[in-house]
C-alpha positions in Angstrom: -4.9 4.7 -12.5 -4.5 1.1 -13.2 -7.7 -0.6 -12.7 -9.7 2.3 -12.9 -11.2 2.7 -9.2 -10.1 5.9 -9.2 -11.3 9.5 -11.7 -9.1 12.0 -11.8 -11.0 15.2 -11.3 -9.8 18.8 -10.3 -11.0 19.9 -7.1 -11.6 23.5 -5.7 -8.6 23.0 -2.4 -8.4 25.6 0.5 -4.7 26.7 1.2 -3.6 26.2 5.0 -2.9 30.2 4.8 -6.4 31.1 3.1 -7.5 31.3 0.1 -7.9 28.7 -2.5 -6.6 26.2 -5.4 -7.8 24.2 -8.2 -6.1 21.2 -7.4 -5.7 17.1 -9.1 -7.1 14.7 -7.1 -8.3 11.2 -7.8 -11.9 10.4 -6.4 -12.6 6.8 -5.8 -15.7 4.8 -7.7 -18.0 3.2 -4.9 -19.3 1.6 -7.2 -16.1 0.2 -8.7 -16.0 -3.8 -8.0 -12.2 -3.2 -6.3 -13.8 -0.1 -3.7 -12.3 -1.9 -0.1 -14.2 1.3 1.7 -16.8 -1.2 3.2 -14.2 -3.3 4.8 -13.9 -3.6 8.5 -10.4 -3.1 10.1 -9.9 -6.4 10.4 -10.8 -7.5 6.6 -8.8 -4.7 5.5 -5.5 -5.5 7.6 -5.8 -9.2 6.0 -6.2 -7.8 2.5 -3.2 -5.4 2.6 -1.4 -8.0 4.7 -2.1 -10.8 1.1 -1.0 -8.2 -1.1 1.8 -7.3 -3.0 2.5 -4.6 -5.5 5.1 -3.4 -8.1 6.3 -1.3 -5.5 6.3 -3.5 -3.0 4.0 -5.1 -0.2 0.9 -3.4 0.8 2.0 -3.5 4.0 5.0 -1.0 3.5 2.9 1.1 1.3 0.4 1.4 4.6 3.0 2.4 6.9 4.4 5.0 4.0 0.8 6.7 3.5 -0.1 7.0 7.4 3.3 8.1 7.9 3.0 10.3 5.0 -0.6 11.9 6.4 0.6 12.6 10.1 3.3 14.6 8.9 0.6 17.3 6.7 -0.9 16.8 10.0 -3.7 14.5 9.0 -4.8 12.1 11.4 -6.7 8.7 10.0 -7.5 6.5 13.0 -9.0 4.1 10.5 -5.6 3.5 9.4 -3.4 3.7 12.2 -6.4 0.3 13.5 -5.3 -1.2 10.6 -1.5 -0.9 10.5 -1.7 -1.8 13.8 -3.5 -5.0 13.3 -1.0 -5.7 10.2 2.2 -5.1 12.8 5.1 -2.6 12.2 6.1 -3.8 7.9 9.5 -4.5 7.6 11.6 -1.3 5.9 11.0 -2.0 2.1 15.1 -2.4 0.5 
């Protein structure tokens, strides 16, 4: 991935039914100088809310990846804080 925060690695994944998967993922670098996993809701909300990206702002991309989550069933309260600090993005065009 651009910037190289993230590894790709393949990554033993248990199957909602049983049983199990090698699967992709990409596991972030802490140590990597762009790792935002230290940020407070607040510092993260005004980074996404000063960035923009080839797809798009980073706002929309927040409310596409919560969204996104919640429907597999995952719930990330983290980011739900943040998007709600950041307000409801605009539908990207």
């Amino acid at each position: 991935m651009i910037g190289g925060v993230y590894v790709p690695a393949m990554k033993p994944t248990r199957l909602q039914g049983g049983g199990s998967v090698s699967a992709l993922t990409f596991v972030v670098r802490r140590n990597h100088p762009q790792y935002a996993g230290r940020l407070t809701p607040e510092q993260a909300a005004a980074t996404v809310c000063g960035a923009h990206g080839l797809g798009g702002p980073n706002t929309d991309y927040l409310a596409f990846t919560l969204r996104t989550l919640e429907s597999l069933g995952v719930r990330d309260e983290l980011l739900r804080s943040v998007l709600a600090l950041v307000g409801s993005p605009r539908p990207s065009s």
